[in-house]
N, CA, C and O atoms as CSV, one atom per row, in Angstrom:
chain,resi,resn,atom,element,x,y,z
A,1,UNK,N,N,-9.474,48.825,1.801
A,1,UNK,CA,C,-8.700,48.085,0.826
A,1,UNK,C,C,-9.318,46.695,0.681
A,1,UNK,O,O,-9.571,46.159,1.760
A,2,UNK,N,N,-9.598,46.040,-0.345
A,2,UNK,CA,C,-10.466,45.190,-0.358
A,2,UNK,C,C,-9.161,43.998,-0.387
A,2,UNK,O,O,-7.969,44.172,-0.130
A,3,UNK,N,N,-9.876,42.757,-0.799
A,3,UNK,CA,C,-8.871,41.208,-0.001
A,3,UNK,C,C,-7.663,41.018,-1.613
A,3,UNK,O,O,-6.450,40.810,-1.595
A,4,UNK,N,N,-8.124,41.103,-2.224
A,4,UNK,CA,C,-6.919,41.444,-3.770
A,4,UNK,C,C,-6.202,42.466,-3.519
A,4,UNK,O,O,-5.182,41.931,-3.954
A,5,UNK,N,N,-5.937,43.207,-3.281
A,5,UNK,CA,C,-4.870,44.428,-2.959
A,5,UNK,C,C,-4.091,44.009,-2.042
A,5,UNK,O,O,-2.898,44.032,-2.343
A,6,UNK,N,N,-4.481,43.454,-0.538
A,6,UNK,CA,C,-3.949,43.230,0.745
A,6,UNK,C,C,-3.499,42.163,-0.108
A,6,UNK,O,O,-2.479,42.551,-0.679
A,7,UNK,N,N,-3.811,40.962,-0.458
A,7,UNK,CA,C,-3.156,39.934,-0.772
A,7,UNK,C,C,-1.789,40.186,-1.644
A,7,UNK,O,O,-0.709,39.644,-1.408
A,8,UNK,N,N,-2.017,40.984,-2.548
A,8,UNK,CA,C,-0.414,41.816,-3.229
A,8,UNK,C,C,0.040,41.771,-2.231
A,8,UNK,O,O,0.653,40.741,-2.511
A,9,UNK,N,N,0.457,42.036,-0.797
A,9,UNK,CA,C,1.536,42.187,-0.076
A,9,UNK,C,C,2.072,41.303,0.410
A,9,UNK,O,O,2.658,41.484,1.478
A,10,UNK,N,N,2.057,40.123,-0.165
A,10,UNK,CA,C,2.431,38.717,0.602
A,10,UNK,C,C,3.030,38.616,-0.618
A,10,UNK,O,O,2.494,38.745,-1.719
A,11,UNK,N,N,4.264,38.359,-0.344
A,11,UNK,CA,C,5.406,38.040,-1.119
A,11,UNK,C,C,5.725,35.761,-0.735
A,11,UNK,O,O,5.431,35.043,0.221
A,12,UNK,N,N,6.300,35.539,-1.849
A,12,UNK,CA,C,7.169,34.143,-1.515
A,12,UNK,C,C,8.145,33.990,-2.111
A,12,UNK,O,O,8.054,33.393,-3.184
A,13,UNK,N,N,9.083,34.330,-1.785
A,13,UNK,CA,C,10.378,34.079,-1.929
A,13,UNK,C,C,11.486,32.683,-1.290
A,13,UNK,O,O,11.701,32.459,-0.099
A,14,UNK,N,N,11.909,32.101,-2.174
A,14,UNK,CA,C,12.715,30.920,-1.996
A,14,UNK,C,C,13.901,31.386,-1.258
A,14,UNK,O,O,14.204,30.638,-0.328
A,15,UNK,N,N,14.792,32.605,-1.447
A,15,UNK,CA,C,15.559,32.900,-0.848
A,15,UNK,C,C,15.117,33.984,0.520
A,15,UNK,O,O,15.903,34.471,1.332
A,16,UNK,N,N,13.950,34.128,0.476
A,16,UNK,CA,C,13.448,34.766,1.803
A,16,UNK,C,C,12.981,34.097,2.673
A,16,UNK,O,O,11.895,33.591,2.391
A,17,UNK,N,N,13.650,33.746,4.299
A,17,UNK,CA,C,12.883,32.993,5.426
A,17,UNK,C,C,11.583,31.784,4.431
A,17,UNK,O,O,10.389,31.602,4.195
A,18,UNK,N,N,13.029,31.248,4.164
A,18,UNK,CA,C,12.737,29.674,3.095
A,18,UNK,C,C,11.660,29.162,2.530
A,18,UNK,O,O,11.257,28.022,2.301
A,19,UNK,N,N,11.087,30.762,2.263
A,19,UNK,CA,C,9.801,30.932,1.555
A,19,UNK,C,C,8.587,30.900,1.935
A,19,UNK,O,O,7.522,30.847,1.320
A,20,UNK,N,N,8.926,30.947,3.279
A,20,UNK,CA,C,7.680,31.511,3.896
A,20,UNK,C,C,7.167,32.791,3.759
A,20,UNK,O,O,7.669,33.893,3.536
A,21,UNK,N,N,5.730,32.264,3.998
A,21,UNK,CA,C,4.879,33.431,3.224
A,21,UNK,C,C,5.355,34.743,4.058
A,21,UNK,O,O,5.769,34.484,5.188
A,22,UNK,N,N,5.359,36.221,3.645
A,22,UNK,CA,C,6.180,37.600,4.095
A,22,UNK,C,C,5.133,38.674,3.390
A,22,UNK,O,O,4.385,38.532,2.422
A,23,UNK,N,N,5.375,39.790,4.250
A,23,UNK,CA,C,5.069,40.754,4.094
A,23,UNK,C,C,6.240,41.657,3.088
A,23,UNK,O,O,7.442,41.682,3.354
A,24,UNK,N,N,5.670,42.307,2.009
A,24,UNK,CA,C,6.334,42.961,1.135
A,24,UNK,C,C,8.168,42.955,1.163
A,24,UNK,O,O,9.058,43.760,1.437
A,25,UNK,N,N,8.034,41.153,0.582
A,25,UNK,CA,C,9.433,40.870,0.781
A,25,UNK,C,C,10.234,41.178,1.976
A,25,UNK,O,O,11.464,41.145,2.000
A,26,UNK,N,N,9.567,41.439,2.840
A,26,UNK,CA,C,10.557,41.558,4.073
A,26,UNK,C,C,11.188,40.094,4.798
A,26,UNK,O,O,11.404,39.070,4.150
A,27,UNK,N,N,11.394,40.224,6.078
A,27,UNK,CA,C,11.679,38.999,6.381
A,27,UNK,C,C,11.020,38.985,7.874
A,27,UNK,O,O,11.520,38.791,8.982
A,28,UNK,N,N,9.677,39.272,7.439
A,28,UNK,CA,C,8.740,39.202,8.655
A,28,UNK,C,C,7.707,38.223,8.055
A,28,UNK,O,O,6.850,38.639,7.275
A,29,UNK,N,N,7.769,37.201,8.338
A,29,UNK,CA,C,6.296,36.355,8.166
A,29,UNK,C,C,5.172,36.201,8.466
A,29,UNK,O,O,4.968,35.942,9.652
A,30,UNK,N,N,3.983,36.294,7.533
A,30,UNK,CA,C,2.573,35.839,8.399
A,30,UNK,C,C,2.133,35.389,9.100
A,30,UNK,O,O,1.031,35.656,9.581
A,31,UNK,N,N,2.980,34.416,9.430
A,31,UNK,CA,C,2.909,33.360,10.783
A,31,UNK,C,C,3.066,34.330,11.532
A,31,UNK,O,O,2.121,34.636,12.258
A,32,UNK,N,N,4.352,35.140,11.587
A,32,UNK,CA,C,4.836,35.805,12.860
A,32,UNK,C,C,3.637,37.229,13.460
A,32,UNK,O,O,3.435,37.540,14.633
A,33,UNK,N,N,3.124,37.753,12.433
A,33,UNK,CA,C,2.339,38.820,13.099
A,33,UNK,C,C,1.111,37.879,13.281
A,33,UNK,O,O,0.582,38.134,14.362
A,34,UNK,N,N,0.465,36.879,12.610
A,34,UNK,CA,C,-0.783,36.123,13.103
A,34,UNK,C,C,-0.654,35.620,14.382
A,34,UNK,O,O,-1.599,35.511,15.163
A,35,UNK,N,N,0.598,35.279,14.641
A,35,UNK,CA,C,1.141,34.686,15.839
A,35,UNK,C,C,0.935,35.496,17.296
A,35,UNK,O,O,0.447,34.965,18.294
A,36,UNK,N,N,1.442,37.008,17.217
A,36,UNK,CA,C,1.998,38.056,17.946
A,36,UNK,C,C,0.420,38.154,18.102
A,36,UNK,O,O,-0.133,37.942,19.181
A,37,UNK,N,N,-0.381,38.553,16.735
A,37,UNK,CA,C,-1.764,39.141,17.400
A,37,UNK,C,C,-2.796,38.151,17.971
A,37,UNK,O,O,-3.839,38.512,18.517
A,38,UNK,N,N,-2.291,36.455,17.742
A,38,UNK,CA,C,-3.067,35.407,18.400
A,38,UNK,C,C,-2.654,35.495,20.033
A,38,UNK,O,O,-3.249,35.109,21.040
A,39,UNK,N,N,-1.312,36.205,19.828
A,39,UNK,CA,C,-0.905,36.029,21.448
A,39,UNK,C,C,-1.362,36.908,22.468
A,39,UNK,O,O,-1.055,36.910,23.661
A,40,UNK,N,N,-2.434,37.940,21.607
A,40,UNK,CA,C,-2.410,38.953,22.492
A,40,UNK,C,C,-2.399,40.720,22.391
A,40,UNK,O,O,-2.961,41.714,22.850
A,41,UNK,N,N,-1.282,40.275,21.399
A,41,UNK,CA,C,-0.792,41.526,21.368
A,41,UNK,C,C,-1.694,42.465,20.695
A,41,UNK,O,O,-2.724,42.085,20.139
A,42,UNK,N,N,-1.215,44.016,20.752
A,42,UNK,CA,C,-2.271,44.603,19.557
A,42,UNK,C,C,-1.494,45.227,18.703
A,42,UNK,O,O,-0.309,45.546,18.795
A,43,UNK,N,N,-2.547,45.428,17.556
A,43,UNK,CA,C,-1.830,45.687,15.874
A,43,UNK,C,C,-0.674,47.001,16.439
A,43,UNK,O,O,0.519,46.944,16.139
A,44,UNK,N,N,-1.195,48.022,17.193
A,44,UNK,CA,C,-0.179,48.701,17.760
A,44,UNK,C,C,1.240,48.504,18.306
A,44,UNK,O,O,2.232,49.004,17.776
A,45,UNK,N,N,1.266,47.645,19.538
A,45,UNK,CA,C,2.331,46.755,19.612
A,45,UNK,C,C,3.438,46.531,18.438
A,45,UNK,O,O,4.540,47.029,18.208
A,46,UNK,N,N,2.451,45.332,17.665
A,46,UNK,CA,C,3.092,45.068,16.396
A,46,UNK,C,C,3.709,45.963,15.532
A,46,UNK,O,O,4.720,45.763,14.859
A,47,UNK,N,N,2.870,47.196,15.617
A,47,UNK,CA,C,3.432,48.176,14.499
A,47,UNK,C,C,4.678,48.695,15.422
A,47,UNK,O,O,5.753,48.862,14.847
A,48,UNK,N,N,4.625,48.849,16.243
A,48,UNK,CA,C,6.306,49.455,17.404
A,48,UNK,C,C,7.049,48.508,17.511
A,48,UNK,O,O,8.192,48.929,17.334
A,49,UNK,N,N,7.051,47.221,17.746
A,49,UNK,CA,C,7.609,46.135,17.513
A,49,UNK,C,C,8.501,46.158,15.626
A,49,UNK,O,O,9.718,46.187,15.443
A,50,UNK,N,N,7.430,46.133,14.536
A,50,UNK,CA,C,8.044,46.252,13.579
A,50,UNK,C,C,7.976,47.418,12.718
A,50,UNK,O,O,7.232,47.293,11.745
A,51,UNK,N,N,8.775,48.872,12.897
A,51,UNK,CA,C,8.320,49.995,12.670
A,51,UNK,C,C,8.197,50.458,10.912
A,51,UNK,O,O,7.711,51.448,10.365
A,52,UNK,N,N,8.788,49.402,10.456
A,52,UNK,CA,C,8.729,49.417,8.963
A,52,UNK,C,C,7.335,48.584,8.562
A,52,UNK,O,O,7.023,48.591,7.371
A,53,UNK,N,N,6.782,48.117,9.180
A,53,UNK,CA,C,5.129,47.839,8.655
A,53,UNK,C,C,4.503,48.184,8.963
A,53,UNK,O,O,4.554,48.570,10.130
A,54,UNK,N,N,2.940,48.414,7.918
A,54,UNK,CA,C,1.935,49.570,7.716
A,54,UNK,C,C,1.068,48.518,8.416
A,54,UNK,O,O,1.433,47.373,8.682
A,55,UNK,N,N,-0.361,49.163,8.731
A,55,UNK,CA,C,-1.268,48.901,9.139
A,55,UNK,C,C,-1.998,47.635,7.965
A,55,UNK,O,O,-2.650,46.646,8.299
A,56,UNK,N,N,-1.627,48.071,6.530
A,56,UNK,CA,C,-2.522,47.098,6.282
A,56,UNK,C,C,-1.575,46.063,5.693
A,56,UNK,O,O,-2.154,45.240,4.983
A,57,UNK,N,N,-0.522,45.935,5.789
A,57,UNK,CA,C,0.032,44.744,6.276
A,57,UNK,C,C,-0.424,43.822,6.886
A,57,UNK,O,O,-0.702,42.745,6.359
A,58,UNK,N,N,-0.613,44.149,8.381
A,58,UNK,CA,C,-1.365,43.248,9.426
A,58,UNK,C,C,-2.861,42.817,8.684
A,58,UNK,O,O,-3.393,41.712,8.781
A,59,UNK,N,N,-3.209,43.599,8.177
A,59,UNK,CA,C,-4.636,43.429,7.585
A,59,UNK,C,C,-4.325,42.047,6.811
A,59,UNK,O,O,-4.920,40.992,7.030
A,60,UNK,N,N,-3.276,42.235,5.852
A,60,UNK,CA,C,-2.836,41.132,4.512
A,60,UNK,C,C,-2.295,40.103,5.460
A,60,UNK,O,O,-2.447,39.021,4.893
A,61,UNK,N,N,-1.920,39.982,6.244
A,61,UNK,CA,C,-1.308,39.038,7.340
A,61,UNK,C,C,-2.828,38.410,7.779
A,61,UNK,O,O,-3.341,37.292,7.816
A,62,UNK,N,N,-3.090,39.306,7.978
A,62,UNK,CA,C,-5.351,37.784,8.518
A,62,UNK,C,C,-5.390,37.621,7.585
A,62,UNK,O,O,-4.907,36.509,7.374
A,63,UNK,N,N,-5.879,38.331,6.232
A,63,UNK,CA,C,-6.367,37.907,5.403
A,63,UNK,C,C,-5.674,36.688,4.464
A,63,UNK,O,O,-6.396,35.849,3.924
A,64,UNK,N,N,-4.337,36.671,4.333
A,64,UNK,CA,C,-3.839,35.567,4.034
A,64,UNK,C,C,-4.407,34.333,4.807
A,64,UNK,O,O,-4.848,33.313,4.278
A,65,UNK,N,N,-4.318,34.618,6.279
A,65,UNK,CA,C,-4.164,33.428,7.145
A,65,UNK,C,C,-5.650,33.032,7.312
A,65,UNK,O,O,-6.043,32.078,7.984
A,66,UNK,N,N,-6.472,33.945,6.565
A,66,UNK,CA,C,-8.227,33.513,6.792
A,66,UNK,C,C,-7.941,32.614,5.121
A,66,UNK,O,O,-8.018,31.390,5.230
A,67,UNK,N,N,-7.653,33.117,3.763
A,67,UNK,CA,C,-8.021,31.993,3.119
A,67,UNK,C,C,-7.312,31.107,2.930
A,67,UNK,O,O,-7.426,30.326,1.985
A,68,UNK,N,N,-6.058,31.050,4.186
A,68,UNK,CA,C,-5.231,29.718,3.588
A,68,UNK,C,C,-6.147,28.869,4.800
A,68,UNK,O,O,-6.015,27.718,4.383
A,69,UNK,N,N,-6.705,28.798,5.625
A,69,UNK,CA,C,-7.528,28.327,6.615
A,69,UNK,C,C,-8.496,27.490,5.994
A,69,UNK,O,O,-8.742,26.347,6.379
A,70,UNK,N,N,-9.133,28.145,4.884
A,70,UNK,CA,C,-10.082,27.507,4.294
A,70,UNK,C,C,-9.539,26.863,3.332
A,70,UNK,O,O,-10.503,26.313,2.798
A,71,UNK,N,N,-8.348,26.488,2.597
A,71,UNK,CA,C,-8.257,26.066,1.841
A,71,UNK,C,C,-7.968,24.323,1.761
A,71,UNK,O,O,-7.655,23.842,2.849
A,72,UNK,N,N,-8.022,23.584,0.879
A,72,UNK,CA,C,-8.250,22.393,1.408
A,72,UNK,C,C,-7.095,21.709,0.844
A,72,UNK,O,O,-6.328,22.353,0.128
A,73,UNK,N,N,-6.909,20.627,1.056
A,73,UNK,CA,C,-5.227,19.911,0.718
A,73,UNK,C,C,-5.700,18.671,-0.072
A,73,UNK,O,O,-6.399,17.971,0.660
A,74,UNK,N,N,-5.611,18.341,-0.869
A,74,UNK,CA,C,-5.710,17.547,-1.960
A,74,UNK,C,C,-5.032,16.786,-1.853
A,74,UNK,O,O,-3.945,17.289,-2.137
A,75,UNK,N,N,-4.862,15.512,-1.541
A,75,UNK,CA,C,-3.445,14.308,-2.266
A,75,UNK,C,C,-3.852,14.071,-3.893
A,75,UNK,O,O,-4.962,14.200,-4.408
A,76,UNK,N,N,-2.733,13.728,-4.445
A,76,UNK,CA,C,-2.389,13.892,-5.796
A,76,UNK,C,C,-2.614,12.470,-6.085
A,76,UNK,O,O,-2.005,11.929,-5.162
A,77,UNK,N,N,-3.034,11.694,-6.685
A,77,UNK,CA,C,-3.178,10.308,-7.179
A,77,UNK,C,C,-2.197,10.265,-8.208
A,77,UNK,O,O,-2.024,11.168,-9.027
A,78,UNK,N,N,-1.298,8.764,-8.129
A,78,UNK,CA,C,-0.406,8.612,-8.863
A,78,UNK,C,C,-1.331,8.127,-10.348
A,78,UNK,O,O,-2.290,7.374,-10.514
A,79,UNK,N,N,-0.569,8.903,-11.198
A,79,UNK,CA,C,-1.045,8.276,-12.939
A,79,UNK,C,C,-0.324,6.826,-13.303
A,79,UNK,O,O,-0.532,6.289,-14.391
């Protein structure tokens, strides 16, 4: 599945876990599986841990968290 497809699965929702970035509207965040698999754990784990997410979920979960990594933060200059 290439990085445009996986990225479809990242939902943002204002009324979802206060819009943090999520996996197919759920209320599991990218943070939280980047987190789980920074800690250690493996995508297996994770998937028994959360039995309603697919494998390439976790996939869209790095791949989010690889290009928000690179992305750069701008301050806005007042007009």
């Amino acid at each position: 599945m290439v990085a445009t497809e996986l990225l479809r699965r990242i939902t943002h929702d204002p009324n979802v876990m206060g819009g943090r970035p999520c996996l197919r509207g759920m209320r599991v965040t990218v943070g939280t599986v980047v987190g789980l698999l920074g800690a250690g754990r493996t995508m297996e784990e994770v998937l028994a841990a959360y039995p309603y997410l697919e494998r390439e979920d976790i996939f869209a979960a790095l791949t989010f968290a690889a290009w928000r990594s690179q992305e750069l933060e701008v301050p806005l200059q007042a007009s």
